[in-house]
C-alpha positions as CSV (number, residue, x, y, z in Angstrom):
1,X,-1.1,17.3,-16.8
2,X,0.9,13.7,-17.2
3,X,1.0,12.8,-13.5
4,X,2.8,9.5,-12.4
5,X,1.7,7.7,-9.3
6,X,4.1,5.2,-7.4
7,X,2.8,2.9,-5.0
8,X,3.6,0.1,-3.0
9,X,0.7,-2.1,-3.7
10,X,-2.4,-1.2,-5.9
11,X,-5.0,-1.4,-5.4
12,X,-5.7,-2.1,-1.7
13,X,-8.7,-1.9,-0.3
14,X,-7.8,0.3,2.7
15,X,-6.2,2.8,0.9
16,X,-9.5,4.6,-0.9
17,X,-7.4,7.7,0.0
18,X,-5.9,6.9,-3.5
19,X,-8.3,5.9,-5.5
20,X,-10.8,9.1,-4.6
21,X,-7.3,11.1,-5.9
22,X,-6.5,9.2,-9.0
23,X,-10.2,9.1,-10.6
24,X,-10.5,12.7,-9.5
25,X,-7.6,13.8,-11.4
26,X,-8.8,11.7,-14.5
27,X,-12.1,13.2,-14.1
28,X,-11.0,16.9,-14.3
29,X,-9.2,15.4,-17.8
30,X,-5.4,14.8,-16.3
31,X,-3.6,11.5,-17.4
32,X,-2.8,9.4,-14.3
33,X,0.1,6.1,-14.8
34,X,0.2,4.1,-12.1
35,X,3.2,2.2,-11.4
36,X,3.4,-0.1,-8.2
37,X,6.0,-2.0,-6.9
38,X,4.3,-4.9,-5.6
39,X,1.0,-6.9,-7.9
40,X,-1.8,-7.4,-5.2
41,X,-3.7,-10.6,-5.5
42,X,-7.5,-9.1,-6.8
43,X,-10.4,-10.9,-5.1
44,X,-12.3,-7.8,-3.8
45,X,-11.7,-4.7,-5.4
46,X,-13.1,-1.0,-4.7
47,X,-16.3,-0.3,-7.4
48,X,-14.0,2.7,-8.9
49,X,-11.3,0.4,-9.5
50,X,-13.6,-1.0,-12.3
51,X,-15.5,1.6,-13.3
52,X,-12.1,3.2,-14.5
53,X,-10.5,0.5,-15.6
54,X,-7.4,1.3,-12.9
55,X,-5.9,-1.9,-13.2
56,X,-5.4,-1.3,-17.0
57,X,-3.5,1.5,-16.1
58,X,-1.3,0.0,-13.6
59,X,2.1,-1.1,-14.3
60,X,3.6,-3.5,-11.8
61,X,6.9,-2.7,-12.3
62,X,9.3,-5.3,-10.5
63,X,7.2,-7.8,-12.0
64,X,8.2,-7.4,-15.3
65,X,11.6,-9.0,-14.9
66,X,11.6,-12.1,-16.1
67,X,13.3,-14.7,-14.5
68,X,14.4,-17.5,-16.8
69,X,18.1,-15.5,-16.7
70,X,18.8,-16.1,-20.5
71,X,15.3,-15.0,-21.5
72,X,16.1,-11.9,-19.5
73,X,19.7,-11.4,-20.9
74,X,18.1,-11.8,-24.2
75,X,14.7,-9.4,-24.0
76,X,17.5,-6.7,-22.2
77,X,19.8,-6.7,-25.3
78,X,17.3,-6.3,-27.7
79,X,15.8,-3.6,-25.1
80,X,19.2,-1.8,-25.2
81,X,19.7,-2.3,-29.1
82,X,16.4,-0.9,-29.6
83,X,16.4,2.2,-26.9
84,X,20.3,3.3,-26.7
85,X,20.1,6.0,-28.7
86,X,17.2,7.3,-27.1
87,X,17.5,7.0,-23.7
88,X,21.3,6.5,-23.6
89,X,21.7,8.3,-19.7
90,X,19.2,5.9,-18.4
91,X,20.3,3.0,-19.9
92,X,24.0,3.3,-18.8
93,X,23.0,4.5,-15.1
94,X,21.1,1.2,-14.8
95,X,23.9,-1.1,-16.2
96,X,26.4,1.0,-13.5
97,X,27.6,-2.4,-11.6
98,X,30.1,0.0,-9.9
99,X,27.4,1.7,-8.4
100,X,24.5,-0.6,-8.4
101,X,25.9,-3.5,-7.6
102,X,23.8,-6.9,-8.6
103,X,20.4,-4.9,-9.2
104,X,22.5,-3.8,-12.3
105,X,24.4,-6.9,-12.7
106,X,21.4,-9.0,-12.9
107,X,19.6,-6.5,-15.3
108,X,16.9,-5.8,-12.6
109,X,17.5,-2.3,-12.8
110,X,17.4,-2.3,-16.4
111,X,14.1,-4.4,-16.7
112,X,12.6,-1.7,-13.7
113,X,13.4,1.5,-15.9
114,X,11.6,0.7,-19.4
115,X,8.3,1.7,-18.7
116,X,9.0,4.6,-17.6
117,X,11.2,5.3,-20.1
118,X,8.4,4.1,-22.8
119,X,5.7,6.1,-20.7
120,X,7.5,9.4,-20.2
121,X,7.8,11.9,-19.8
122,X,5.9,13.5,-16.5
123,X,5.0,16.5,-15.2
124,X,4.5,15.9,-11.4
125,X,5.6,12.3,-10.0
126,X,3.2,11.8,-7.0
127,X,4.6,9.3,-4.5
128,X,2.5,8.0,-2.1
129,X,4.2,7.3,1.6
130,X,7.7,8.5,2.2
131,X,9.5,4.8,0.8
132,X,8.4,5.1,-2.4
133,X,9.2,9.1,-2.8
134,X,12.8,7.4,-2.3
135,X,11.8,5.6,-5.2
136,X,10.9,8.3,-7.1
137,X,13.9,10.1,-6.6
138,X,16.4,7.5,-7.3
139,X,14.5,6.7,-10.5
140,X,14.7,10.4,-11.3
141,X,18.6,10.5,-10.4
142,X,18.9,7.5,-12.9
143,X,17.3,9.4,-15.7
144,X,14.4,7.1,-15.6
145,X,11.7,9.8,-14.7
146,X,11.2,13.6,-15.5
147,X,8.8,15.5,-13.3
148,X,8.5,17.0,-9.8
149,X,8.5,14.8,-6.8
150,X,5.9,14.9,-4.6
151,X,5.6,12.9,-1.7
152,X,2.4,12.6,0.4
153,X,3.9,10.9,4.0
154,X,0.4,9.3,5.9
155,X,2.0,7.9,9.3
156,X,3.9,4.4,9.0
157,X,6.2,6.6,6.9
158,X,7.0,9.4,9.7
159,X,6.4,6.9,12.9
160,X,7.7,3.1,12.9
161,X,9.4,3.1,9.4
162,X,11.8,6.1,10.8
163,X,12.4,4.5,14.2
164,X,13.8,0.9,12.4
165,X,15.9,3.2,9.8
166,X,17.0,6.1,11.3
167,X,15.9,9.8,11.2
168,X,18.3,10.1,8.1
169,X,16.5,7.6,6.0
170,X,15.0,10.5,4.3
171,X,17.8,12.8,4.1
172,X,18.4,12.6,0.2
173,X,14.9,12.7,-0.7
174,X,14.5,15.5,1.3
175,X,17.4,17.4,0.0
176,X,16.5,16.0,-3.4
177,X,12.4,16.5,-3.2
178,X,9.9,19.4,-5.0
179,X,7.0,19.1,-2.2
180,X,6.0,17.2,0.3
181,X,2.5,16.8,1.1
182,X,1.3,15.4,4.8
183,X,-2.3,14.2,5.2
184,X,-2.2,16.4,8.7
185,X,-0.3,19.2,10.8
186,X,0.8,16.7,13.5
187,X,2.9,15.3,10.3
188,X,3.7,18.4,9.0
189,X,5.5,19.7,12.4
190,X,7.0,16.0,12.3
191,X,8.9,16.7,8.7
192,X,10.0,20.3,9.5
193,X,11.1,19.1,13.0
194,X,13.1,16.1,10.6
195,X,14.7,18.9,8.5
196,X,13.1,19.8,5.2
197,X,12.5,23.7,4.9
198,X,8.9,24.9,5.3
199,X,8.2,26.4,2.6
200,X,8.7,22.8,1.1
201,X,5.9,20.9,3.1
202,X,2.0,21.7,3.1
203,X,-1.0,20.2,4.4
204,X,-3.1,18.5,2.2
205,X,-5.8,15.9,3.9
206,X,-7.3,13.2,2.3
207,X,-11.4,13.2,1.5
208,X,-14.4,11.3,0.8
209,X,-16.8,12.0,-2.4
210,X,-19.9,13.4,0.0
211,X,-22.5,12.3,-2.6
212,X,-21.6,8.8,-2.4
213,X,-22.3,9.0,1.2
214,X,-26.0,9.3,2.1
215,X,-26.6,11.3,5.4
216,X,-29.3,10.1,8.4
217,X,-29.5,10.7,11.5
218,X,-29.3,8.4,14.0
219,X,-32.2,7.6,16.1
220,X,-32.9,4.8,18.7
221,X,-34.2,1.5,17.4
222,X,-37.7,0.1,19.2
223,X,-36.1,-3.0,20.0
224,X,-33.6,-1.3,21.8
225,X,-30.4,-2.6,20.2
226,X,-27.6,-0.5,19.6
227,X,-24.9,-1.8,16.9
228,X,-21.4,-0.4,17.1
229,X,-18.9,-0.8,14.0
230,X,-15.3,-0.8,13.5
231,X,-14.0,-0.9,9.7
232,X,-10.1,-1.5,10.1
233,X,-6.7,-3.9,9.4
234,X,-6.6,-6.3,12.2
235,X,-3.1,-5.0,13.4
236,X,-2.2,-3.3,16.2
237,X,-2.5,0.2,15.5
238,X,-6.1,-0.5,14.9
239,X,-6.5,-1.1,19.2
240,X,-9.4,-3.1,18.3
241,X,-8.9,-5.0,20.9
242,X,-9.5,-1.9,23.3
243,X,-12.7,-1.9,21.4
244,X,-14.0,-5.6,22.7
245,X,-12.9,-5.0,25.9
246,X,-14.8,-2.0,25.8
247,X,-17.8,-3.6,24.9
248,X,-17.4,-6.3,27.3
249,X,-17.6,-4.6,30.4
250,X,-20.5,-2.0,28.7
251,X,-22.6,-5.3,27.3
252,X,-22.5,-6.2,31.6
253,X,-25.1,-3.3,32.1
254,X,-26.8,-3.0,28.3
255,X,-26.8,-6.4,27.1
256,X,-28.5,-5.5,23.8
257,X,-25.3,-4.4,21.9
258,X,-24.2,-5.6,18.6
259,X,-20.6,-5.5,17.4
260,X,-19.9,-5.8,13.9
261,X,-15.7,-5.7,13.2
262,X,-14.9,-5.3,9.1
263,X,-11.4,-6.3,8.4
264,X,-8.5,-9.1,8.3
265,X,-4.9,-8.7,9.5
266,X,-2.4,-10.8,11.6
267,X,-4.2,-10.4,14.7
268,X,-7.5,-11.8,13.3
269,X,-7.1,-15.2,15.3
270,X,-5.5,-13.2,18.5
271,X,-8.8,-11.4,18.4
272,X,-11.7,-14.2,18.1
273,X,-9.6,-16.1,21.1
274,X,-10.5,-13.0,22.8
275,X,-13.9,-13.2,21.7
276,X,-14.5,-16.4,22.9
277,X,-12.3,-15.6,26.1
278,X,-14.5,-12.9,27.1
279,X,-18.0,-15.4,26.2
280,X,-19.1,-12.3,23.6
281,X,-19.9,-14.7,20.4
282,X,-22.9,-13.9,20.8
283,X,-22.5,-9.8,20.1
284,X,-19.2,-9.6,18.7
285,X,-18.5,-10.6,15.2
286,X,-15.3,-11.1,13.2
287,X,-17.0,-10.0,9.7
288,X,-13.4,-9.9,7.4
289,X,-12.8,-7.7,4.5
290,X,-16.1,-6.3,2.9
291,X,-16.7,-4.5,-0.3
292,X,-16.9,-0.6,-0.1
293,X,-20.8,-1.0,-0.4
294,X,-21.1,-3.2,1.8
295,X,-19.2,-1.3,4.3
296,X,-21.8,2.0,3.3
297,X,-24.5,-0.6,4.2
298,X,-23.2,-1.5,7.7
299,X,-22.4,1.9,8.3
300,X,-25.8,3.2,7.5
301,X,-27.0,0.2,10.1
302,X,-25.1,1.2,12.7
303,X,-25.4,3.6,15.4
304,X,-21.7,4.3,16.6
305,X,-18.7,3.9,15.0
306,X,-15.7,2.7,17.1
307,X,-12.4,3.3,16.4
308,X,-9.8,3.1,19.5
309,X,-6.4,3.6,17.4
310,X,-3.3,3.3,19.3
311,X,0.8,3.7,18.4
312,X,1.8,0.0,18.1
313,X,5.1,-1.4,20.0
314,X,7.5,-0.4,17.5
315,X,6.1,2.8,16.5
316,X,3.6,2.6,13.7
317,X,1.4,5.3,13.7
318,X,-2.2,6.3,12.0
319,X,-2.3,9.0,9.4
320,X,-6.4,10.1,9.7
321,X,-8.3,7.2,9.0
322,X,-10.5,7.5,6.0
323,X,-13.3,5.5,7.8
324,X,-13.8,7.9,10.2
325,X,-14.7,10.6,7.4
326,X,-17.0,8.1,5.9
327,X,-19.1,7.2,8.9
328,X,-19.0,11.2,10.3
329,X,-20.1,11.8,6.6
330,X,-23.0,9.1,7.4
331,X,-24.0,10.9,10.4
332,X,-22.5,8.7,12.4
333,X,-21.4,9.8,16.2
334,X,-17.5,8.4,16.1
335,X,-15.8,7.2,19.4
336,X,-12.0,7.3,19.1
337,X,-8.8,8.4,20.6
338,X,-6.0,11.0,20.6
339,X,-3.6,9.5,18.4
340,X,-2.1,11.2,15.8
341,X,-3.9,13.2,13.1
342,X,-7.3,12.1,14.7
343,X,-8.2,15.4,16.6
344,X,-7.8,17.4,13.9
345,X,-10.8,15.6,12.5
346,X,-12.9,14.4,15.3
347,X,-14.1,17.2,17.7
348,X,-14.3,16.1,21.4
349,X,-17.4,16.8,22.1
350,X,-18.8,17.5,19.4
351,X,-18.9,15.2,16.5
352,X,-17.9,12.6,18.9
353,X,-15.9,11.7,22.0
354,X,-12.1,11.2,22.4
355,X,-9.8,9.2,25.0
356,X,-6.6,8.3,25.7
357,X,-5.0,5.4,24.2
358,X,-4.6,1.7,25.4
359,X,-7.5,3.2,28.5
360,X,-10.0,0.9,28.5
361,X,-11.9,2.3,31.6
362,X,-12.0,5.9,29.7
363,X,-13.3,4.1,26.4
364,X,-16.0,2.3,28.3
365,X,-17.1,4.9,30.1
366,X,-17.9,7.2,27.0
367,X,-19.3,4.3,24.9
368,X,-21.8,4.0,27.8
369,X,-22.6,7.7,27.9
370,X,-23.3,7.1,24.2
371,X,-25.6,4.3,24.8
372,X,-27.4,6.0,27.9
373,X,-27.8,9.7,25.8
374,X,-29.0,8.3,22.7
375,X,-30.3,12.2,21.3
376,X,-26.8,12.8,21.4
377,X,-26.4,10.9,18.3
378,X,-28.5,13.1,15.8
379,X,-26.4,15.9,17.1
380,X,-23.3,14.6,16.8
381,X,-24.0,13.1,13.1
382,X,-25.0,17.2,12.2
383,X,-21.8,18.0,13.3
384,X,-19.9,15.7,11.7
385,X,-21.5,15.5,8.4
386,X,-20.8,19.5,8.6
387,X,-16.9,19.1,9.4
388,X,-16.5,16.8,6.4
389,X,-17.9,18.8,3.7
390,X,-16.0,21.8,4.8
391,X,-12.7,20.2,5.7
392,X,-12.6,16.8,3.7
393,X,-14.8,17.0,0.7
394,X,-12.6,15.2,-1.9
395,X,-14.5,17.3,-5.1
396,X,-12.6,20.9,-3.1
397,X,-9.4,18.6,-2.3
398,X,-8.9,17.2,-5.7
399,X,-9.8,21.1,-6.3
400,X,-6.4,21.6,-4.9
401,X,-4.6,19.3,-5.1
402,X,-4.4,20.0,-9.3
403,X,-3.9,23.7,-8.6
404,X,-1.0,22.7,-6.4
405,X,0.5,20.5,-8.8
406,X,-0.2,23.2,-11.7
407,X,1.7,26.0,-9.5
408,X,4.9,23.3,-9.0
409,X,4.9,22.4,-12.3
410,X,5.2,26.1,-13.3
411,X,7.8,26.6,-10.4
412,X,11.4,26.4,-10.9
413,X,12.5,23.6,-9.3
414,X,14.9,21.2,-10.6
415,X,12.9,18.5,-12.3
């Protein structure tokens, strides 16, 4: 299959999700454009990113508009003198000023279409996060596209993004959409609940490549230190810092605790002032963005993974964090919360423990169970390690995922 992939930004670190998809459906010999709105300043990229060349295959679309205005008035004439006959639909649609206002005026529109006129056609147009399905519809409407639209929604998408636009943002793509994929069944109740017909929406979770993660069990260290981990944005989803507040008042009784935070956000300097507030500079560390290897290394150092998510102030929402598969596929006992797709992965109980959001007092209380009934670790990491390579092996999801695509492309829907 010819599969196009729209994104907002590629490739971010974060977002692994995508890359474990994209070099899974190149492996199994599918072609995979990527187009992204937005050109991400490289400095550390994800091993697979150049190992497959990704960024070669990446088109960053609104970038390609020059902006010298004659150059552009120039390079779209001779685009239009060269392409008219061939793509006349597209061409006009994107030169509608009636309808398109300046984006057409300007020749933005124009300048947006050509490579995916020039790459075209598709068979499935996989959009990642509800925004940019919208993009893959509109550019469909315009001609610019062929395929079926599939958007995968994650949780911004279904959570804040809906609350600031309205619970009709949606409404053409989903009148307009082929399938609509949701990382978990809290999401998928939330887009049959918004409208779109059932039979329209499946389940389909992100994964982690199980042989890239080595399992061990975790087993108390002689000196007697325990190292926690949290991998995540610095933003306030993340609740990390529910997490150092955690570990403060647990550090009071077991002073030998080390905690390592992987990640940069807005809230970075909010968090060391609370750091230093809280006199933990000595245990708590600010570690920023780390390669993916790194992040295997620290994981495989560390005893519990810590991850207190929250729904932030305006509404933003996890999908299932993909570093909580990597560390349970580690064997790594996981403490988290009940906040949106997260108990469908982490068992209370079993594979780790859960609490309420934003409570503190709950969250230290079970990280100093961990800490006191360290052969509950090895347990735990069994359990875990189990769960993923049922539930969230990428090698059965990418498995999937193509014959899902294969039976949509074979489908009648409008394309």
């Amino acid at each position: 299959m010819k599969i196009a992939l729209i994104v907002e930004k590629f490739p971010v670190l974060s977002e692994t999700f995508i890359i474990n998809q994209i070099t899974g459906l190149i492996d199994r010999g599918h072609r995979v454009d990527i187009y992204s709105k937005s050109y991400v300043d490289i400095q550390l990229v994800h091993g697979e990113v150049k190992k497959y060349n990704l960024i070669g295959q990446t088109c960053y679309f609104r970038y390609l508009i020059p902006k010298n205005k004659i150059i552009r008035l120039i390079r779209g004439i001779a685009f239009i003198a060269r392409c008219l006959f061939k793509y006349p639909i597209p061409l006009f649609n994107a030169m509608n000023i009636i309808k398109y206002g300046s984006r057409a005026a300007s020749l933005s529109l124009l300048f947006e279409i050509m490579p995916f006129l020039e790459k075209g056609p598709y068979d499935i147009v996989h959009c990642h996060f509800g925004p940019n399905g919208k993009t893959g519809l509109f550019l469909r409407d315009l001609g610019a596209i062929t395929g079926k639209i599939v958007t995968t929604f994650h949780g911004y998408d279904l959570s804040s993004y809906i609350k600031a636009r309205g619970k009709n943002t949606y409404k053409r793509l989903f009148e307009g959409g082929d399938l609509f994929l949701t990382i978990s069944e809290r999401w998928k109740e939330e887009l049959i609940n918004l409208g779109v017909k059932e039979d329209k929406v499946a389940v389909h979770r992100m994964g982690v490549d199980t042989n890239k993660f080595v399992f061990s069990l975790r087993k108390p260290k002689k000196s007697g230190n325990i190292q926690l981990l949290t991998v995540a944005r610095l933003v306030e989803k993340k609740g990390v810092k529910y997490g150092i507040q955690a570990v403060a008042n647990v550090l009071k009784k077991y002073p030998k605790i080390e905690y390592n935070i992987v990640g940069d956000g807005v809230l970075k300097n909010e968090l060391a002032q609370l750091i230093n507030e809280l006199n933990l500079n000595n245990h708590v560390k600010l570690l920023g963005w780390k390669e993916q290897g790194d992040i295997v290394s620290l994981m495989k150092d560390s005893d519990i993974l810590l991850m207190p998510s929250v729904t932030a102030k305006e509404g933003d929402q996890e999908g299932i964090p993909v570093v909580l598969m990597e560390a349970l596929a580690q064997g790594l006992p996981v403490l988290s919360t009940y906040h949106s797709g997260i108990p469908e992965l982490i068992q209370d109980e079993v594979s780790g423990y859960l609490v309420h959001e934003r409570d503190v007092k709950a969250l230290s209380e079970r990280l100093e169970y961990l800490v006191e009934h360290q052969d509950l670790w090895s347990r735990m990491g069994r359990a875990g390690r189990n769960h993923i390579e049922n539930h969230y092996n990428i090698e059965k999801l990418n498995e999937q995922l193509i014959r899902t695509f294969q039976k949509l492309k074979k489908s009648g829907c409008k394309s």
